[in-house]
Every structure is written in C-alpha cells, then in structure tokens.
N, C-alpha and C positions, 0 to 999 in steps of 0.2 A: 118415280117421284120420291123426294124423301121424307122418310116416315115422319120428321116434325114439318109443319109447315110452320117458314119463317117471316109470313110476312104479320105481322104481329100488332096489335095495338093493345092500348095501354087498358090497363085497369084502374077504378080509385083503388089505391091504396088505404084496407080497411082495418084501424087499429085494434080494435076491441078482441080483447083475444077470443072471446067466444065466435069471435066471425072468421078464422084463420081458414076454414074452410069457407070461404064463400068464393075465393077464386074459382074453384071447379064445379059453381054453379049458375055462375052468370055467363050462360053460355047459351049462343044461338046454335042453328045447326050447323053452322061452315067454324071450322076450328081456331080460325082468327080476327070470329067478329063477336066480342063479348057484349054483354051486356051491363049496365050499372046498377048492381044490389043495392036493395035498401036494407040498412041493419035486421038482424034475424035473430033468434035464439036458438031454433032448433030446424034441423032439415032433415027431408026424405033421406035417407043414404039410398035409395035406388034413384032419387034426383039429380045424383053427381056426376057418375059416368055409367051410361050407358052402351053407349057406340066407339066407332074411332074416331069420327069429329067430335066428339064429345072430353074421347079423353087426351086427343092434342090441343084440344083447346084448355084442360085442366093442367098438361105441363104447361102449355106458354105462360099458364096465369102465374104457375109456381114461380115463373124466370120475374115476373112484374114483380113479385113478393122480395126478389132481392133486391128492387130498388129502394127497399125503405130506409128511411133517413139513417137509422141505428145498423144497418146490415153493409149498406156499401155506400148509403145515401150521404156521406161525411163525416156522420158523427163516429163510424170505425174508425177512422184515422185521426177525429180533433181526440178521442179519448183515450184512445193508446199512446197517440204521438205526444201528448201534455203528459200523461202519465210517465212517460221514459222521459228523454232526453231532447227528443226531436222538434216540439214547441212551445212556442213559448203562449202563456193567456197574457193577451194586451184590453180585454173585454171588462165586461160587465157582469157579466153571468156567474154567480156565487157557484154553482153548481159544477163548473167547469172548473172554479179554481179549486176545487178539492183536488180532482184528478191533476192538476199541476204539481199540488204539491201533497200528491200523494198521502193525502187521507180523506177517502170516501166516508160520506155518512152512511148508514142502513138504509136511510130513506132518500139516499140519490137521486132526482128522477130522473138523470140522465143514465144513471146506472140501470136503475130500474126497467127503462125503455131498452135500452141495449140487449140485458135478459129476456125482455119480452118478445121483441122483435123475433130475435131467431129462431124463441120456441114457436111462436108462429109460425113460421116457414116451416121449422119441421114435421109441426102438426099436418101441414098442405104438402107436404110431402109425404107423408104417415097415409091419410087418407086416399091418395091416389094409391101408392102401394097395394093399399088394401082391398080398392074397388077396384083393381085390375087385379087380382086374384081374385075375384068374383064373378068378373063378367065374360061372356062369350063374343073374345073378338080376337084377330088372326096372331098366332102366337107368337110370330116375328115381331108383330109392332108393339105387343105388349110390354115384349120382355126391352123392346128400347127404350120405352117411354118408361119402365122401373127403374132401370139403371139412371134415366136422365133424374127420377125423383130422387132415387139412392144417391146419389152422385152431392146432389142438392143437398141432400141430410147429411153425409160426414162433412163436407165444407161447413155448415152450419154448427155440427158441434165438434169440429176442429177449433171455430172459431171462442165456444164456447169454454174447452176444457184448457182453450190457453190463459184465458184469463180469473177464470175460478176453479179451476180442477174438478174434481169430479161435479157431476150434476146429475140431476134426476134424468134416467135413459129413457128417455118415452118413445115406444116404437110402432103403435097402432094409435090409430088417429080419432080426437073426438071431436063428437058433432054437435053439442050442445054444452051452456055448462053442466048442467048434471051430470054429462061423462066426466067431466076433468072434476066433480065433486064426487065420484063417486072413485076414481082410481089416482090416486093420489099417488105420487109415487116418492119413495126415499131417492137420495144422493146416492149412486153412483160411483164406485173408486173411479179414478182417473188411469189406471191401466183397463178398466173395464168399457170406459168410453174409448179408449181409443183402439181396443179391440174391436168395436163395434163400428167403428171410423175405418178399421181395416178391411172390415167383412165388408161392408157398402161397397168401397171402393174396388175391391176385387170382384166382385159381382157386378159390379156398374163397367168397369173393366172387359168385361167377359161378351158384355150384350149392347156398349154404347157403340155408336156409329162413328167409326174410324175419322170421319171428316166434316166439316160443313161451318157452316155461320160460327165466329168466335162468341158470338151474345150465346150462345148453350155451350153445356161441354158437350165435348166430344174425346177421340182415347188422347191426346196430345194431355189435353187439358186435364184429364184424369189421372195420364201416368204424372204429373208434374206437382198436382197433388198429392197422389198417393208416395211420390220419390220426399216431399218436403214431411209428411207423417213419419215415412221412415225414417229420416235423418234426424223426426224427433226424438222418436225410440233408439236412437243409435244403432239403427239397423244399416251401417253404412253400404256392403255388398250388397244388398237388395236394393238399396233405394239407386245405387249407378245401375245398377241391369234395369229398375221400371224406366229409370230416364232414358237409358241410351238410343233407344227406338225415335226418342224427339230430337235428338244432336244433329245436326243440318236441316231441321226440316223447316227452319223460317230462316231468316238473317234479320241483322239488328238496322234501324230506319237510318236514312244518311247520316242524319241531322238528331240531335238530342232534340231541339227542338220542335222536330215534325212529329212527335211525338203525341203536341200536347195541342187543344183548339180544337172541340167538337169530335167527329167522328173516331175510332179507335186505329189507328194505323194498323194496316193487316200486314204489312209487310211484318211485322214484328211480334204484334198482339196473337197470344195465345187464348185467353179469354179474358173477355170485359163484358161490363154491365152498361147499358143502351141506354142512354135518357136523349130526350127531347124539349123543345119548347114547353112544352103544353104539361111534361111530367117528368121537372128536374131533379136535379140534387142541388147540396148544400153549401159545396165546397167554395165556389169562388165567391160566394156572398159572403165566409167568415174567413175568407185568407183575405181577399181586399180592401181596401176604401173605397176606390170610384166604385159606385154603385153598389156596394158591401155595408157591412158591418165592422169588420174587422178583427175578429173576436179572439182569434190565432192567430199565430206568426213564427215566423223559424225561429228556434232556439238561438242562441247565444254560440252554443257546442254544434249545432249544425251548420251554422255560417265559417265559425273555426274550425271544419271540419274538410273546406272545399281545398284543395290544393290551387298555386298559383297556376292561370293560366285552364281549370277545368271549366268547359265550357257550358256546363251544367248548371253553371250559375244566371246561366242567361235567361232563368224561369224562377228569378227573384228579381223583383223589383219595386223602386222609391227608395227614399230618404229615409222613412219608415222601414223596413223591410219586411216585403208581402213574396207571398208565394203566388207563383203568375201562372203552373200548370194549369188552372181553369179557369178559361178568359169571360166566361158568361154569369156574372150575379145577378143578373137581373132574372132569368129565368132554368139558369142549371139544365144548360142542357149539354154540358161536357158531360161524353164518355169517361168510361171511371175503368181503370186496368186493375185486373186479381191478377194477372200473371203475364209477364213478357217476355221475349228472348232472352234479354238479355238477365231475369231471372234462373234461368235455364242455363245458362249460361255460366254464371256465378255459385250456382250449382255443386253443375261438373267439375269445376277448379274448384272448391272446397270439397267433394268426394273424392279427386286426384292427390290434391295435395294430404289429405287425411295419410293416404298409403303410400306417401312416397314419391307418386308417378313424376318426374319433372313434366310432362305434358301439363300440368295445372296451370304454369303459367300463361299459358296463347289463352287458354278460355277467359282467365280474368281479363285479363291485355286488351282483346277484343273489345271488352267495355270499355276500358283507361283509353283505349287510341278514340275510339268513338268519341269520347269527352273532352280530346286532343291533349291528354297526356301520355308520359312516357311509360313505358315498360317495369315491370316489377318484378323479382324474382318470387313464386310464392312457393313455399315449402311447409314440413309437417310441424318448422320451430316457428311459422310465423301468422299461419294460415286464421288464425283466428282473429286478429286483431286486423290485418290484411282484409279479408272478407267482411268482420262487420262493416268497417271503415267504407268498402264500396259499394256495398248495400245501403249503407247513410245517405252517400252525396247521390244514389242510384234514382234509390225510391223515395226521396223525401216525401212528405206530404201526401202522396198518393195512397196508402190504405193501411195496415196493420203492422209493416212490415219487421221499423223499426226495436218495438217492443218485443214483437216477437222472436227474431233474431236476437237481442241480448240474452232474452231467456233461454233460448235452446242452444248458443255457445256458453250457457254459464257464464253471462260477465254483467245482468243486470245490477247485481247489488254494486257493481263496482260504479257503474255510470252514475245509476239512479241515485245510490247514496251520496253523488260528490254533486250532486244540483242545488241551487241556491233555493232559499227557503222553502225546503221540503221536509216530510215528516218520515222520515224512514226507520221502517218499524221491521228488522231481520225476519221476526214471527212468522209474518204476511205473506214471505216467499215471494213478495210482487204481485199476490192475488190480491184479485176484486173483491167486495162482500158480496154476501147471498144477499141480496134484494129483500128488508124487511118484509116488503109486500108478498113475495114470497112463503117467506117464514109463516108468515100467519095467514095465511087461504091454503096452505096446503100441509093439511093434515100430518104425514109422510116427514115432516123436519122439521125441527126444531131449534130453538135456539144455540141447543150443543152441538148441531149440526156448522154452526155457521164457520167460517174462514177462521183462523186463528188468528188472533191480535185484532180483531174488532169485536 
C-alpha cells in the first residue's frame, strides 16, 4: 500500500491564522475521512498526531491548505500576473489595481492575505514535522510523510522570498496564539531562506516516494523544484543533474488544448493542485464574463506576444479578450498545474543553451511544434529573450510563472517599467511590501525592516 492514502476529501479551508493547525486535527480514525473544525485558540499538541492514520490524514490536510484562494486558489497568478506584464485589471477592485500598476499600499488586503496564506501552510507544515519527531510510529512512513511536509514548506517559501525577499524563517510550529506572541521572529536575508529552501528540498529528496498521484509531490516534482531554486541561485550544473533523472519521464499532451477543462492531464502534469465542485478556486470566475466577473484579462504585451499561426491562442476567447484555460465559474472546479512537461522542458533548453550545448534547441522546439510553430535556433546569444518569450505564450495565466521568470533572467525592470500607467519605483527591486499588519503584531520588525521604497 502506499504510505499516503489518496483518496482524499476536502477540508473547510480555515483562515484565521491562529487555526493553521487545525488541519491535523480534524481527524477521524481512517486517514481520509476528516472532520469539520470549529474555530479554536488553543490545542492539545498530543491531539494532532498520534498514529499513522492520524498523521496521513494531517499531510492530506496540508495538500487541502494549498488550495487556498492566495496559495494556488487564483489569486497567485491575478497578483503576480497584474503586477508583471501578463494582465491586464479590467475590474473593479481598487485593491487589485495597485498591483497593476505596481504600487502596493502597506495595508493591501490582497497583499496581506497572500502573506498570510502561506505562512499558514507552513505553520501546518512546521507542526507535522514536529509531531513526527515526537511520536512512535514505523520509521519508513514517518520519514515520507516529512519530506512530503518539507517539500510543502520550501514551495511555500520559495514562493515567498520571490516576491519580498527575505522573510521571517519560521521553522517549528505554533499551536495557539500565544506561541506566535511569544516567538516573534525577525526577517530573514534572502540567501538564508533560500538555504533553508535548499535543505527541505534535499531531505524531502532523500525520503519522498519516487511515484504516485500528481495532487502530492513526489521525487519528479521535487527534482523540478529544487532544478528551478537552483537556476535561481545560478547554480546552473546542479540544477541540469537534479533535472536530468525527469527528461523522458512524461511527454507533452497532443493537443495544447487537452490541457485545460477540469481534471489535470497526466500525460503531461507533473504536479497540480485538485479542486472540485464543492471546493473550487477562483480562476475562471475573474478571467470570464459568462458566469464570471471578469476582473483580469490578458495583457496587451501578452496577446502581442503570440506568434502568427501559435495555436495557444485557442485558450483566449471573445471580443473582450478572456482567458478560457478555466471553463468552470460557477463553481472552480478546474485543476490548477505548478508544474508541467513542458515546464521541464523549457528548462533543459535554457540549461543547454546557458553552456553552449546546440542540443537546446529540440527541447524548446518540442513546445513550438506542439503550438504548431516552427523551429528556432536557441543559443547562449539569444536564450534569454527566446525562453522568456515561451514561457509567456506557455503559461499564461496559469500561476506565478510570468513574474517570476522576469525576475530570475534579470529583465523585470525592463518589461515592467515599459507598461502603461504604472508606478515604477527601481528601489523596489519588483518586491512586494511587508504587510503593515505584519509590522505591527509582530514584535521582531519594524518599520526599518520594511522593503525599500515603500
């Protein structure tokens, strides 16, 4: 059997940060049948895991924690994607047009939530760690079910240190608030998180389970993480040796379009986050009209960005121009991809091309012919502009991609400062603010702590 049971149901998703552990307590005895918490303050810590139905039922809760709205539930990709190049605000929402044009306020709330979100998740990842160091149960499945929390926690402050740089390291988990008022913690350099982004992942590495369901990681989905940290670091030889082990091991779907509609295509999907009817996300309600809002919309630079004839266009649609990868508004129940082949892909041609290899070009190509264009030459005089360029028309819309890509080829300030009525402040660096709210509940930082140029 294997060590996670996947057949899974959902959790409320419970925002209060002092409840970030309740996932791993609303738990019957069978490890995939929870229960629904009512808000708490404080819990037994011998109440969270005890057993191994106990603490596979506290990862799976961990997996339900990344579907929250701010983690993978939409708002990662309407706040990144406004904030770069890639959308455009057609809405209503004041909150949102800040991150268009790139001047956040301190008291964001959309900012604010994003912050919160993930310290969430790491908190519930924190705590498992910790009660599996504690408790007496078979060492095999212990040490999987760490690495799948580990694993959890540098995704979460990978996703963190890209857009405010360093941040307070939290590594053990609180149960109430009086833990988090009583251990307050300073910022964090931003080499120091991402060392600790490295440690996770090498030990998540070491003890995760080579295969199984794309809704968890497993080592594909880990090496492809830990190959993308390294390329941030400009660890380029390292990050082609963690990839190389996943190079043939999916193919890309026939069709760009069978991509997208509900389930996650395995043929291609490396890992994605599961929603359903009953416990969606957000995405096709603010990229639509029919049954939407409409609140996002492709950019201007990303629609001029599709070559003639790329058939990737075919996940835009109307008069208006909406983005069509997620056909359900009404109840968000499209699957949501962190990572694809053809990710993996795009990859290896920009780690190829970095050194030289002429091999670079068949790995990009692979995408380009998929999308039914022609072939490209990529090399180490072009490879930058080349790769953002298909990583644009790749991943629109779908999660973090866009932003972050500018930022780790160095060419954000080049996009982001040529957008139309934007506030571009060099200072910034393209970071976020520290979340006023922050500032002030947590002891540990202060005002001169905050991002520069806000």
């Amino acid at each position: 059997m294997s060590i996670l049971n996947f057949k899974r149901k959902k959790m409320k998703k419970i925002k209060n940060i002092i409840l970030l552990f309740a996932i791993a307590i609303g738990l019957s005895s069978c490890a995939d049948n929870f229960i629904e918490t009512e808000p708490t303050t404080a819990v037994s810590p011998e109440a969270l895991i005890t057993d191994i139905p106990s603490a596979r039922g506290a990862v799976n809760g961990l997996y339900d924690r990344l579907q929250q709205t701010y983690v993978t539930g939409g708002y990662n990709a309407f706040l990144t994607g406004l904030f770069a190049d890639e959308l455009s605000h057609v809405g209503s929402f004041p909150s949102l047009a800040e991150f268009a044009s790139n001047d956040i306020d301190l008291n964001n709330i959309e900012n604010t939530r994003y912050w919160t979100d993930h310290f969430e998740t790491i908190n519930a990842a924190n705590i498992i760690i910790d009660k599996l160091q504690e408790v007496d149960i078979d060492s095999e499945v212990s040490a999987e079910l760490t690495a799948q929390a580990k694993a959890v926690r540098a995704f979460m402050y990978y996703r963190l240190v890209k857009v405010y740089g360093g941040v307070p390291l939290a590594l053990t988990g609180n149960l109430s608030a009086t833990d988090i008022d009583k251990n307050p913690l300073a910022r964090s350099s931003e080499s120091e998180v991402y060392d600790q982004i490295m440690q996770d992942l090498s030990d998540a590495l070491a003890d995760i389970r080579p295969s199984g369901s794309l809704y968890f990681f497993n080592e594909n989905s880990v090496r492809v993480l830990k190959a993308l940290v390294e390329m941030e670091l400009e660890k380029y030889p390292e990050a082609e040796a963690t990839l190389a082990p996943v190079i043939g091991e999916y193919t890309l779907a026939n069709s760009y379009a069978d991509l997208f509609g509900g389930n996650a295509n395995t043929q291609e999907g490396i890992f994605a986050i599961n929603f359903a009817d009953f416990d969606g996300n957000s995405y096709a309600f603010y990229y639509l009209e029919s049954g939407g809002r409409y609140e996002v919309a492709p950019s201007g630079d990303l629609l001029a960005a599709f070559e003639e004839g790329d058939n990737r266009t075919s996940q835009i649609i109307g008069e208006d121009p909406q983005i069509f990868k997620f056909k359900d508004p009404g109840s968000g129940s499209d699957d949501v991809y962190i990572f694809r082949y053809s990710h993996v892909l795009l990859m290896q041609a920009e780690l190829l091309a970095r050194k030289g290899d002429a091999t670079a070009s068949d790995y990009i190509n692979m995408v380009r012919n998929r999308a039914g264009l022609g072939d490209v030459n990529l090399d180490s005089s072009n490879f930058i502009d080349l790769i953002a360029h298909e990583r644009f028309v790749e991943f629109y819309g779908e999660d973090t991609d866009r932003l972050f890509t500018l930022t780790r080829l160095g060419i954000a300030d080049e996009e982001i400062s040529s957008k139309d009525n934007n506030t571009f402040i060099p200072e910034r660096n393209n970071l976020w603010p520290i979340p006023q709210q922050e500032i002030e509940r947590n002891s540990a930082i202060s005002i001169e702590d905050q991002n520069p140029g806000y």
